[in-house]
N, CA, C and O of each residue as an XYZ file, in Angstrom:
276
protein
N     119.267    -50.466    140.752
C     119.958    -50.678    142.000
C     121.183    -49.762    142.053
O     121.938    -49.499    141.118
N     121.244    -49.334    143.285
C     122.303    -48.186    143.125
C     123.850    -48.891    143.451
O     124.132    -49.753    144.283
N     124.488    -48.377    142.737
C     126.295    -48.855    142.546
C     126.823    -48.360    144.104
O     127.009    -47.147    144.010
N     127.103    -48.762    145.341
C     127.480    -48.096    146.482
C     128.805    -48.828    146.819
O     128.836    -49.728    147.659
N     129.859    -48.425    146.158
C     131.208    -48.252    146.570
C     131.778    -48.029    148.097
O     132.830    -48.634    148.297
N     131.260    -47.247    149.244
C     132.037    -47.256    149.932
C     131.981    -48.649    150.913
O     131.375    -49.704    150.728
N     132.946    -48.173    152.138
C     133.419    -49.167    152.867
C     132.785    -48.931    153.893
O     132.607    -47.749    154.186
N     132.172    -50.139    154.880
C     131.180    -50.168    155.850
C     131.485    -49.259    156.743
O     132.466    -48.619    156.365
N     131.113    -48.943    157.683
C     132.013    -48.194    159.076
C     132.699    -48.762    160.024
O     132.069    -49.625    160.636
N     133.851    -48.565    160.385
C     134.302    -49.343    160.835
C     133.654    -49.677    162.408
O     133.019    -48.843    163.053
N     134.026    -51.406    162.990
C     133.645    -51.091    164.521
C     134.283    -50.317    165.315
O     135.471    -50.030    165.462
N     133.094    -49.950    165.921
C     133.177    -48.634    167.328
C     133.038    -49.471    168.271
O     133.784    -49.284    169.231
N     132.054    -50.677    168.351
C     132.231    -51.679    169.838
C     132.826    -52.584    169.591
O     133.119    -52.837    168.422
N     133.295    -53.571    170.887
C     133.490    -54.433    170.932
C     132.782    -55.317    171.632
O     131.860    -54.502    171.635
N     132.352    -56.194    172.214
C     132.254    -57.004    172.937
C     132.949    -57.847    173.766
O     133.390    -58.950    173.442
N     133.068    -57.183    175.120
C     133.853    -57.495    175.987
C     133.579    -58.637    176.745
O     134.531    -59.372    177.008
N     132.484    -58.924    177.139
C     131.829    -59.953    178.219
C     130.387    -60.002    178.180
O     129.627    -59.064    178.416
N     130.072    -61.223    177.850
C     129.071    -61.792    177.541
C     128.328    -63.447    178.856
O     129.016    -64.417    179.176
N     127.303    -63.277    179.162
C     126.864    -63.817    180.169
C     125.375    -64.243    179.604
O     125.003    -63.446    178.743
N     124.691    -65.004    179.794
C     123.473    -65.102    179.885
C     122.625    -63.912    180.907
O     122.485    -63.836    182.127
N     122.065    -62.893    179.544
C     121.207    -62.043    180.221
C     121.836    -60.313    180.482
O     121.261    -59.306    180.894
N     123.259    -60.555    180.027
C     124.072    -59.448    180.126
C     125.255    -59.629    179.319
O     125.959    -60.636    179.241
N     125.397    -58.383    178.653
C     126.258    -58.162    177.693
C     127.398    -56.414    178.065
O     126.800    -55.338    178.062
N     128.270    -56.434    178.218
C     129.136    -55.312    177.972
C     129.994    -54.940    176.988
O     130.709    -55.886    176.661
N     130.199    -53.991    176.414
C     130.391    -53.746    175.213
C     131.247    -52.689    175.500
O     130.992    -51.972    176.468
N     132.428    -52.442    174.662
C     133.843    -50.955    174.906
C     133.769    -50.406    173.677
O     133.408    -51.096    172.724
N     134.110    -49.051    173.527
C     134.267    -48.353    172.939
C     135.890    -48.768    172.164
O     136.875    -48.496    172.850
N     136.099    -49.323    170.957
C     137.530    -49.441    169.996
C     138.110    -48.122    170.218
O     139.283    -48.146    170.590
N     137.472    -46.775    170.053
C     138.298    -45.484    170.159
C     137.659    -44.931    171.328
O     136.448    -44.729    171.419
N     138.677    -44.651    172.384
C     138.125    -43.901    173.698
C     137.271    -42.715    173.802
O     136.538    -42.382    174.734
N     137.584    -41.906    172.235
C     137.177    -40.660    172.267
C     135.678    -40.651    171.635
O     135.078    -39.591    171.451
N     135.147    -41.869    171.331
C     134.129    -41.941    170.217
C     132.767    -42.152    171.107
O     131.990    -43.077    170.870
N     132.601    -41.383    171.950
C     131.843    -41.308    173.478
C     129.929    -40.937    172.904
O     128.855    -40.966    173.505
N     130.300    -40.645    171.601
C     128.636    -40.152    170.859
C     128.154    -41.550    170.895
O     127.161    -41.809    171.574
N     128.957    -42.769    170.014
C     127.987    -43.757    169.690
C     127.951    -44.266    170.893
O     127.708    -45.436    170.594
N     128.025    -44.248    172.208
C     127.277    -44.855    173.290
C     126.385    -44.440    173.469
O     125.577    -45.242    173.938
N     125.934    -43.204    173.292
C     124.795    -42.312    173.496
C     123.687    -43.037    172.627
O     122.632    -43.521    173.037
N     124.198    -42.998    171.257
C     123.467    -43.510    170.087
C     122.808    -44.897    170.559
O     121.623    -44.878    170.890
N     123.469    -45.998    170.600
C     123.405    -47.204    170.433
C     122.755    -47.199    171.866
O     121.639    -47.651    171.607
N     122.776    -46.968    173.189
C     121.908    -47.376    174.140
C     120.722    -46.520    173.812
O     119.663    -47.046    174.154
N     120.618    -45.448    173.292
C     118.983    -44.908    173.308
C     118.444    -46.140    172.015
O     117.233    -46.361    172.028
N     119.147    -46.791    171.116
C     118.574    -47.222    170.357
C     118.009    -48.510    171.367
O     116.818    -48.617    171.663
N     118.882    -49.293    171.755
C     118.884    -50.294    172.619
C     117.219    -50.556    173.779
O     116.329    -51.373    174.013
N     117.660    -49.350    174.120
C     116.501    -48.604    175.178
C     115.049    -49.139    174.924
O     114.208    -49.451    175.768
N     114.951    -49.172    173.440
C     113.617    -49.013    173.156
C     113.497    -50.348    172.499
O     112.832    -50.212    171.472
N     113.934    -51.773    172.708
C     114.201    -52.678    171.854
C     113.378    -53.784    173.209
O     113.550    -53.687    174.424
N     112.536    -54.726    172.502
C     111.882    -55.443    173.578
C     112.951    -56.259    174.039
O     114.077    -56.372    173.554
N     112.325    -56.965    175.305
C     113.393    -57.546    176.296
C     114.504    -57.019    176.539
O     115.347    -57.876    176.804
N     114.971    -55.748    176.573
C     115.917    -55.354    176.751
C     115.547    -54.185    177.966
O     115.036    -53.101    177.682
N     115.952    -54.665    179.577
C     115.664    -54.055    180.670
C     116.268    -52.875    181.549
O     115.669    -52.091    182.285
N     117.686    -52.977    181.249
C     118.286    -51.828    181.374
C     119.849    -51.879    180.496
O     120.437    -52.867    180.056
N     120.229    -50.457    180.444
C     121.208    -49.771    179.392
C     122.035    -48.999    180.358
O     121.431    -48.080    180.910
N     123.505    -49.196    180.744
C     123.909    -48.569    181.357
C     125.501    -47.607    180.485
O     126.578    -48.102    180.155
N     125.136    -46.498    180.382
C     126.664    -46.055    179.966
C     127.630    -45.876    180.834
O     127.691    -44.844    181.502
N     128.426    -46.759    180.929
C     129.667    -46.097    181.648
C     130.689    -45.130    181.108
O     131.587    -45.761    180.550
N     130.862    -43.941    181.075
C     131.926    -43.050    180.365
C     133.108    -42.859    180.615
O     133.964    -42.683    179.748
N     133.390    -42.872    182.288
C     134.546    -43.434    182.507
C     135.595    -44.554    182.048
O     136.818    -44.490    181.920
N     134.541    -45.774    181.814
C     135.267    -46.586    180.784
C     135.067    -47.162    179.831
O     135.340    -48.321    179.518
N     134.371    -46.052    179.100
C     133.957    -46.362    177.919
C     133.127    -47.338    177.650
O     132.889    -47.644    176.481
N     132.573    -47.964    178.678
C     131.800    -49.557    178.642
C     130.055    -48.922    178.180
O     129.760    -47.733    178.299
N     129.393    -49.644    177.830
C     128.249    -49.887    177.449
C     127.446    -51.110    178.183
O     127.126    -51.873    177.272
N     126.994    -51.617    179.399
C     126.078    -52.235    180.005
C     125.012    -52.661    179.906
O     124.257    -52.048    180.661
N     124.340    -53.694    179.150
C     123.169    -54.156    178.729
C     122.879    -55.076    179.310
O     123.661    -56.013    179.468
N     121.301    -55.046    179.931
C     120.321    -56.668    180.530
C     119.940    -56.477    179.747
O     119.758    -55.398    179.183
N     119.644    -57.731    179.407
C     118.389    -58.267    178.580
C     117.907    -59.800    179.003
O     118.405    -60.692    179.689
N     116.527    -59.629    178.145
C     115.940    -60.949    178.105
C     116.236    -61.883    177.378
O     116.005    -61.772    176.174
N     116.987    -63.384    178.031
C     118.151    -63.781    177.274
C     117.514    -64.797    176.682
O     118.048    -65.375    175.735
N     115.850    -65.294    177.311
C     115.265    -66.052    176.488
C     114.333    -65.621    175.011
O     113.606    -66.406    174.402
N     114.547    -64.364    174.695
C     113.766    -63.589    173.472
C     114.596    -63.555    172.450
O     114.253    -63.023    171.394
């Protein structure tokens, strides 16, 4: 088993507002505009999950989903 010393990464989201069926999520550093890219294409492809919206203007991240799955 390998010895892995470092320290996790730190959070990049937060979770701003949470609803049945919708979730929005902010960017901790304004400038860190890649992992929205990242995390909704990952999102994208994840069942019950209907649309992914980036907002870049404010850093928000926009998720429906299927809140009974």
């Amino acid at each position: 088993m390998a010895n892995n010393t470092e320290s996790p990464p730190p959070n990049r989201l937060k979770v701003v507002h949470l609803v049945k069926g919708r979730m929005r999520c902010q960017l901790v550093e304004r400038d860190d505009y890649e992992i929205l890219f990242k995390v909704a294409h990952h999102l994208r492809q994840q069942p019950g999950v209907s649309c992914v919206q980036i907002k870049e203007k404010t850093g928000n991240l926009v998720i429906n989903f299927d809140s009974e799955i």
